[in-house]
N, C-alpha and C positions, 0 to 999 in steps of 0.2 A: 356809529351815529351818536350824536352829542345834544341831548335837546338842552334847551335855557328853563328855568326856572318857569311855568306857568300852572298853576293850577288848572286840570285840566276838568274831566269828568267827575273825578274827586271832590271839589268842593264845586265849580263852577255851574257844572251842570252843559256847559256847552262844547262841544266834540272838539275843542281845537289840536285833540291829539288827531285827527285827520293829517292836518299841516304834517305834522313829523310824518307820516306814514304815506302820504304824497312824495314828500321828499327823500325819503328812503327809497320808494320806487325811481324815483327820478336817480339817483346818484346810482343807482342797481344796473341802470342801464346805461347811463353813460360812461361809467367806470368799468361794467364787465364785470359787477361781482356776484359772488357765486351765492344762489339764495339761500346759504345753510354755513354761512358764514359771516353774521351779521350781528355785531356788537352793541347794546348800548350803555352808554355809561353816562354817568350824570356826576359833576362837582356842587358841595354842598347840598342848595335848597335842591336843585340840578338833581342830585340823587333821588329822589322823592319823584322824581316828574321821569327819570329811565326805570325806576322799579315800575311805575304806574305801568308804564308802555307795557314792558313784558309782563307785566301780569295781565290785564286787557287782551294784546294780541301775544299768547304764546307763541304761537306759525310764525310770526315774523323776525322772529330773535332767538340766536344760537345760545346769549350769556346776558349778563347783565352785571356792571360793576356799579358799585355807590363808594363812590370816595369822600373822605371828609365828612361826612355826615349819617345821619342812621337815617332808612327809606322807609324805616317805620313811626311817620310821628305818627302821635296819638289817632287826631281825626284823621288824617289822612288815610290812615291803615286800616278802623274800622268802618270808614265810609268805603274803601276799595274792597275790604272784605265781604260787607254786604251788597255791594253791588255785584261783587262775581258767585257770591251766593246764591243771590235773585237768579242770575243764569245760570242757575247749576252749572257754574264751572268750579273745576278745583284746582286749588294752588300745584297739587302735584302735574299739573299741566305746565308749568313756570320752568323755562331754564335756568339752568344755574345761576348761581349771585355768589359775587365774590363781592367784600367789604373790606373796602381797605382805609384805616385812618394812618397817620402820620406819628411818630414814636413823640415827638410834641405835642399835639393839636390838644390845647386845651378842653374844646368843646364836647368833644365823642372818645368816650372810653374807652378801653378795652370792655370793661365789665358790660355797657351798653352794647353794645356789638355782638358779643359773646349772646346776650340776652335775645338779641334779635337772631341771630344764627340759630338758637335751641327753637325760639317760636316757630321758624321759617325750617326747621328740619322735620316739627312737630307735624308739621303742614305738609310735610313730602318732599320739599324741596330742597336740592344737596348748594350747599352753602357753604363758604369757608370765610374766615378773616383771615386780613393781611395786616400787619403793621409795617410801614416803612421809615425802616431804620433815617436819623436825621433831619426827616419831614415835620412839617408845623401842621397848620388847616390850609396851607397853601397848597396850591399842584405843582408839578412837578415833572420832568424827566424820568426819571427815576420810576417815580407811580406808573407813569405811562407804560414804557416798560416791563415792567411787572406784569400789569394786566394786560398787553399782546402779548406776553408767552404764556400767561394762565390761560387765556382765550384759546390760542391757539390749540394748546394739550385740549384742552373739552373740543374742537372743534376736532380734532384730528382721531379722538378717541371717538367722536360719534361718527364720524365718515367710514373711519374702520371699520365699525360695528357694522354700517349699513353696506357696505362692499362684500360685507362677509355675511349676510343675511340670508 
């Protein structure tokens, strides 16, 4: 699942992460797919608006990628933090995040990335960066890639776990 860039509960105040989560059921069911195999990732601002999702609905998402961009801007990260506060929920509820920028991409650092992976491990949540080698702040093949076989390993390491429970 791919959402676009909308500010959702974070700044806006009104649910339109419903939509993505509507249409997540709908594509569940007409595709056959399996509910513990479910991806979201977000390009750029994008990133910001699939980290929001998995942290809101943990049950709904296996992983979560932020490409090109850091999912922790400022407001956005201390308004999602207090609002899952409010709910007594904790971030170690959040599946994995993988962070991937581009070995160009002027905007997002390694050192930024890096920073949010400590905060976001601080918090419970197992985290990694990826840099892809000849990538700018553009997407790509390549990235894509990448993060269907990272996916996949977390996805297959937790079905194993639960097979064998």
């Amino acid at each position: 699942m791919v959402p676009y860039w909308e500010p959702v509960v974070v700044e806006s105040n009104h649910r339109t992460e419903q939509f993505f989560l509507d249409v997540l059921e709908e594509v569940k069911l007409m595709y056959h797919i399996h509910p513990q195999k479910v991806l979201v990732t977000g390009f750029g601002l994008g990133a910001t608006e699939a980290f929001s999702l998995a942290a809101l609905y943990p049950d709904q998402f296996q992983a979560v990628a932020a490409i090109a961009s850091s999912p922790l801007r400022d407001k956005l990260i201390n308004r999602l933090m207090e609002v899952r506060l409010m709910g007594n929920q904790k971030f170690r509820e959040m599946p994995p995040v993988l962070l991937v920028r581009g070995e160009n991409d002027t905007s997002w650092t390694m050192d930024r990335l890096n920073q949010d992976k400590a905060l976001l491990e601080k918090q419970g949540v197992k985290t990694e960066v990826k840099q892809i080698p000849g990538m700018g702040s553009e997407h790509n093949f390549q990235a894509n890639a990448f993060i269907l076989n990272w996916f996949d390993s977390k996805v297959s390491d937790t079905l194993f776990a639960q097979a064998h429970a």
